[in-house]
C-alpha positions in Angstrom: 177.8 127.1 88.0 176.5 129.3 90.8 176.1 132.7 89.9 177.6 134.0 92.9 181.2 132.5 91.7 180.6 134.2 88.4 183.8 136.6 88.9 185.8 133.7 89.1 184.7 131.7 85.9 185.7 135.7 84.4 189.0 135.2 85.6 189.5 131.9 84.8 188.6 132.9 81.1 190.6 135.9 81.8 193.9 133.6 81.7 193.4 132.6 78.3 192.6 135.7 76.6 195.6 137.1 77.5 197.6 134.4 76.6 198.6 133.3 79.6 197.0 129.9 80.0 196.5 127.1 77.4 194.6 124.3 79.0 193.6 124.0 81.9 190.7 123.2 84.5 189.5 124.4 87.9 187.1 122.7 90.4 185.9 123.9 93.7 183.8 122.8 96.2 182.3 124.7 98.8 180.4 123.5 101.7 180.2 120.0 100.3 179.0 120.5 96.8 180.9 121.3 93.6 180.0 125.3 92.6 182.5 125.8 89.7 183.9 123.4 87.4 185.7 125.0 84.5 187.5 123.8 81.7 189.2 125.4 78.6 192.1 125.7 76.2 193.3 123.3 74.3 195.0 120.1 75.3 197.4 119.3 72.4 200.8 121.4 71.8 201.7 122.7 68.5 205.1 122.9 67.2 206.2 126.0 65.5 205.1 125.7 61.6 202.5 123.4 61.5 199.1 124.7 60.4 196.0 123.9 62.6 192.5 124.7 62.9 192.7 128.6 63.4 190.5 128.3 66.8 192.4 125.3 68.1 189.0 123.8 68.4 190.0 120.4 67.1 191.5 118.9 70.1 189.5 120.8 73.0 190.5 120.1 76.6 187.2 118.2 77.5 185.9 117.7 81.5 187.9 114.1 81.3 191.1 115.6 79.8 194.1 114.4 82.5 197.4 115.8 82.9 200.2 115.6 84.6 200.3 117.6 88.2 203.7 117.1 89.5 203.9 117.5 92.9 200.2 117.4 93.2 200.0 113.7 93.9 202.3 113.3 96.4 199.5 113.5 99.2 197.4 111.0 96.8 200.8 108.6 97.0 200.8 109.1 100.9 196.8 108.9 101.2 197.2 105.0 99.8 200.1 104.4 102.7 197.8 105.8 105.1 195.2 104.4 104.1 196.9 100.8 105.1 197.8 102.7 108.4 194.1 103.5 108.9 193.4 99.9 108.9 196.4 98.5 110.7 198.9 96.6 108.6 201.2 99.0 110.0 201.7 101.9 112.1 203.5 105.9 111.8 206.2 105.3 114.0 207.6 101.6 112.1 210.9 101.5 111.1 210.6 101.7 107.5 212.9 98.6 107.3 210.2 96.5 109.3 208.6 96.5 106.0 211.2 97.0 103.9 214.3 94.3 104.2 217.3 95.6 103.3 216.3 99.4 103.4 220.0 101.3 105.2 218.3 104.4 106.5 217.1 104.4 110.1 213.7 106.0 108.8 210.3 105.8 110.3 206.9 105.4 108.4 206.6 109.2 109.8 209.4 110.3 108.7 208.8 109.1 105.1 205.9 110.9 104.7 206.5 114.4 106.3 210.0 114.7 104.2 212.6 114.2 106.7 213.6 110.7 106.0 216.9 112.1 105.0 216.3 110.5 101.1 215.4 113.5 98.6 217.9 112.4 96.1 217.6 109.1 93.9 222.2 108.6 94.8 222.8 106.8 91.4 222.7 109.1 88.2 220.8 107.2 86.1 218.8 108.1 82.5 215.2 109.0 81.9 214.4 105.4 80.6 214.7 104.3 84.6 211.2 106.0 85.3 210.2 102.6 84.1 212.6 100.7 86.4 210.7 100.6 90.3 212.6 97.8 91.2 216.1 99.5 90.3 215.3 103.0 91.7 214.1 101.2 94.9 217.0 99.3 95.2 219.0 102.7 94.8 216.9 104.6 97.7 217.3 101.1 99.7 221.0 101.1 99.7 221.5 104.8 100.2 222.9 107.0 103.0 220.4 109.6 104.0 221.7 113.2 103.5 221.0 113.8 107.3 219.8 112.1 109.9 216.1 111.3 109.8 214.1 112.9 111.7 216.3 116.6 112.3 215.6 118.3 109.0 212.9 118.6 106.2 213.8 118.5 102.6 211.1 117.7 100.3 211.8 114.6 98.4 210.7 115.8 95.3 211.4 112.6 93.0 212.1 109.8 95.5 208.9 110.3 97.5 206.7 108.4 95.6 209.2 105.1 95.1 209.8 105.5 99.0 205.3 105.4 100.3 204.5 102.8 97.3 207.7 100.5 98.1 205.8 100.4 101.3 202.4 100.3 100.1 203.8 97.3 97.9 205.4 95.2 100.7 202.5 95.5 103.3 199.9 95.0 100.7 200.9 93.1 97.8 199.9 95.6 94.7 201.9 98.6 93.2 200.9 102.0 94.3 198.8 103.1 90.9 197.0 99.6 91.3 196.3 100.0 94.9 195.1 103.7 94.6 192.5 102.4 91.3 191.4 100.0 93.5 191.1 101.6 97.0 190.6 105.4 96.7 190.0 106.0 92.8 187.1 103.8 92.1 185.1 104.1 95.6 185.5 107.9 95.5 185.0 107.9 91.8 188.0 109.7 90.8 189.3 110.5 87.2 192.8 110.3 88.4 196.3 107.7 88.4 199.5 106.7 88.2 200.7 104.4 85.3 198.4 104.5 82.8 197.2 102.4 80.2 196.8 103.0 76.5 193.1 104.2 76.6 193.8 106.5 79.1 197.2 107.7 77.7 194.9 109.3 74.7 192.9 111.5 77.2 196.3 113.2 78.1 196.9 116.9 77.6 200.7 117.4 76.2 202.6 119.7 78.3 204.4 123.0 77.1 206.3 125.9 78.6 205.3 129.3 79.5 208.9 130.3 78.5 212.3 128.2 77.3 213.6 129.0 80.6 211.5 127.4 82.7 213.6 123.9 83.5 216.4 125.8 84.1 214.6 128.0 86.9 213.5 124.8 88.4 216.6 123.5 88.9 218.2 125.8 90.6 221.8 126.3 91.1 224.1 123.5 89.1 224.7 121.0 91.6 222.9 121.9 95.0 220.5 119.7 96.8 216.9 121.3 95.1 219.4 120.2 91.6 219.8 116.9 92.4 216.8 116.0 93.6 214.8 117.2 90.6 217.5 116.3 88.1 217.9 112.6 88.2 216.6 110.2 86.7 217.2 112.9 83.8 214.3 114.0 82.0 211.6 115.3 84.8 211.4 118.8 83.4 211.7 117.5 79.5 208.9 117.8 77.4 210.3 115.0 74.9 209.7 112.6 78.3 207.4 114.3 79.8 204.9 113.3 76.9 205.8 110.3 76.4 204.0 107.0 77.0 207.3 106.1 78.7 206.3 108.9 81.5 202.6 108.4 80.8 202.7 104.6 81.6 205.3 104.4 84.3 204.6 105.1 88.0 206.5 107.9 89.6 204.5 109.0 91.9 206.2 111.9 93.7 205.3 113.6 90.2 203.6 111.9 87.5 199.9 111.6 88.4 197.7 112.5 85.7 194.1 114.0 87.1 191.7 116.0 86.0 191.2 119.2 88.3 187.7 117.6 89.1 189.3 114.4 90.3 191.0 116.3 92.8 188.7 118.8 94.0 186.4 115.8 94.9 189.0 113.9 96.6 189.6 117.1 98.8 185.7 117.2 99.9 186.0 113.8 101.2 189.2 114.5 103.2 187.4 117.5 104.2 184.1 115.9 105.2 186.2 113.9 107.4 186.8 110.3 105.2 183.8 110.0 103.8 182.1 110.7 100.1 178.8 109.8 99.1 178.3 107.9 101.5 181.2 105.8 101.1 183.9 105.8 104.7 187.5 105.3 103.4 189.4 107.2 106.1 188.3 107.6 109.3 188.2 111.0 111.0 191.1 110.6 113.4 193.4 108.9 110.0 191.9 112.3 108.7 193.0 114.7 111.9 196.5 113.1 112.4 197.4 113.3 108.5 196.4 117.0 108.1 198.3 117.8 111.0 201.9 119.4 111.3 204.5 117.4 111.6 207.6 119.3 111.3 207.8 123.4 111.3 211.1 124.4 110.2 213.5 124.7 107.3 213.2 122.6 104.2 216.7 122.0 102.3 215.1 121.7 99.4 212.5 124.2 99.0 215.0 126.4 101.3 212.3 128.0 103.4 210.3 127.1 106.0 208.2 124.7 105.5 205.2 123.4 107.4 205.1 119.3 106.4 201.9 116.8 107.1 201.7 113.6 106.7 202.3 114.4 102.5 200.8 117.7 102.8 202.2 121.3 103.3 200.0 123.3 105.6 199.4 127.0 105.5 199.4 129.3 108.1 195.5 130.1 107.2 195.2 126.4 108.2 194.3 125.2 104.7 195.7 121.7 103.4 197.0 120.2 100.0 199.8 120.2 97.6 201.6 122.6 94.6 203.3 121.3 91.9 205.9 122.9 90.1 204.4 124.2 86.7 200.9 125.9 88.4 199.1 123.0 89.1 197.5 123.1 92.5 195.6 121.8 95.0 193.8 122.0 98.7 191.4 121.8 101.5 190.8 124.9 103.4 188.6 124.1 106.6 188.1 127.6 107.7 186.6 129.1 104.7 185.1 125.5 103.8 186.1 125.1 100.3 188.3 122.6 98.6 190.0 124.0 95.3 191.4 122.4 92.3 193.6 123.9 89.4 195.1 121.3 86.5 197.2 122.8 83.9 199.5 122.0 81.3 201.2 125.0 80.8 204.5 125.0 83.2 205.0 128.4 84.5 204.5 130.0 87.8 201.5 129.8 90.8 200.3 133.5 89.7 197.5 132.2 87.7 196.0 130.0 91.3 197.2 132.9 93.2 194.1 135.5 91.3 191.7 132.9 91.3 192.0 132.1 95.1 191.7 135.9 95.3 188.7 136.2 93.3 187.3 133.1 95.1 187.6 134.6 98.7 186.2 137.9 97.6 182.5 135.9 96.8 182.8 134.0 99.9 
């Protein structure tokens, strides 16, 4: 690591002496070349009563040690639609039914991936087993009235976003969304990161825990409003028992179950930020690049319920950096004007405070 980032490998350490991190790892690059990648913590969870190793040193979070970032791979989900836009199987402004027979909404491609299609909630109540089910919980988003008219309003789709850009991705191409991304962005970029894994990969998975027994119900929100039922159903999102699981683990849900290592996503950053290309390799080109990072809609979000600046599957700040949170702490971005990309992968769910002193730390040595 270069010394000049040495403050923020303290406060990264920092986090777990005073109990307030786990397992976790941070990545960032800065003008085009990785200068800090941290992990530490463990990566398995211990239930009340059960004697291990006093240092916790048996199961070590290791640099290849994924876990899952919520909301974190919604731009990866969108970067595989866009990726088919870049090369011309279909364009922004499609009707989404174009693609998708049968799909009730009067949507646009656009529209799907900036969050106002109108379709944050999955309509039927159904049980945490359906995470396995694409074809049913597309089926359910096909046949549903949008909660307002696409196009007027922002609310993030927190669970149906992913079902809605690799429904699409399927269709115009063929292959699911985890297959697609493996194929087309993961392997030429070289990224330690997916949806739906297999067996092998399901063993490198950090378990999940709370920072406090309250946290589900603080992301919830208020019994029966719109942030409720579009993070409550299928059941199980915010349930450790699922969350897990090699149900979750091996199903696609790509609004919120990638699993990635914080290098993984640092890296995919630089190449966004470099303009589509990594090593050499051209995936996006610039203008796919400019038009996705751009803002789409500047207004209220429903959901989130404050303003909200939406890309094409991005939120942009008002210092002009790029990315995605997730609930839990998980994090990550592009920010063009200081010229760093920043990763953070954790898998204990609590609050953004812990990104919030490392970004701080970070612009002080910049």
């Amino acid at each position: 690591m270069h010394a000049r980032f040495a403050s923020v490998r303290d406060c990264f350490h920092d986090l777990f002496a005073a109990g307030r991190e786990t397992g976790a790892g941070l990545t960032v690059w800065y003008d085009g070349e990785p200068v800090i990648d941290l992990v530490g913590g463990t990566r398995s969870v211990v239930a009340p009563g059960v004697a291990v190793a006093p240092t916790g040193a048996a199961d070590p979070w290791r640099p290849d040690t994924l876990v899952n970032v919520y909301s974190v791979g919604k731009p990866v989900a969108a970067l595989c639609l866009l990726l088919l836009v870049d090369r011309g199987r279909l364009d922004l402004d499609d009707p989404v039914a174009a693609h998708w027979p049968g799909f009730r909404a009067p949507a646009t491609v656009r529209q799907v991936l900036s969050h106002t299609a109108g379709l944050p909630v999955f309509p039927v109540p159904r049980p945490a087993g359906a995470v396995a089910d694409w074809e049913l919980l597309c089926a359910d988003l096909a046949a549903a009235e949008p909660e307002w008219a696409p196009g007027s309003i922002a609310g993030e789709h927190a669970w149906t976003y992913g079902h809605l850009v690799g429904e699409l991705v399927r269709r115009v191409d063929g292959r699911s969304v985890g297959r697609f991304l493996a194929e087309e962005i993961a392997g030429p970029w070289r990224l330690d990161l997916g949806f739906g894994l297999g067996a092998a990969d399901q063993r490198r998975c950090a378990d999940l825990s709370y920072g406090d027994r309250g946290w589900p119900t603080r992301m919830l929100g208020e019994p029966g409003s719109l942030r409720a039922r579009a993070l409550g159903n299928p059941a199980g999102g915010l349930d450790l028992a699922v969350l897990n699981s090699p149900l979750w683990r091996g199903a696609e849900v790509p609004a919120v179950n990638l699993h990635a290592t914080a290098a993984a996503l640092a890296r995919l950053y630089a190449g966004l930020l470099a303009g589509g290309t990594l090593d050499g390799v051209r995936l996006f080109s610039p203008e796919l690049v400019a038009e996705a990072t751009r803002v789409q809609y500047d207004g209220p979000d429903l959901v989130l319920d404050r303003r909200a600046y939406w890309t094409l599957g991005m939120q942009w700040e008002p210092d002009g950096s790029w990315g995605m949170g997730g609930i839990g702490g998980s994090s990550a971005w592009a920010d063009p004007e200081r010229g760093y990309t920043f990763a953070y992968a954790t898998a204990r769910l609590a609050d953004h405070d812990r990104v919030d002193e490392l970004v701080e730390v970070l612009h002080s040595c910049l």
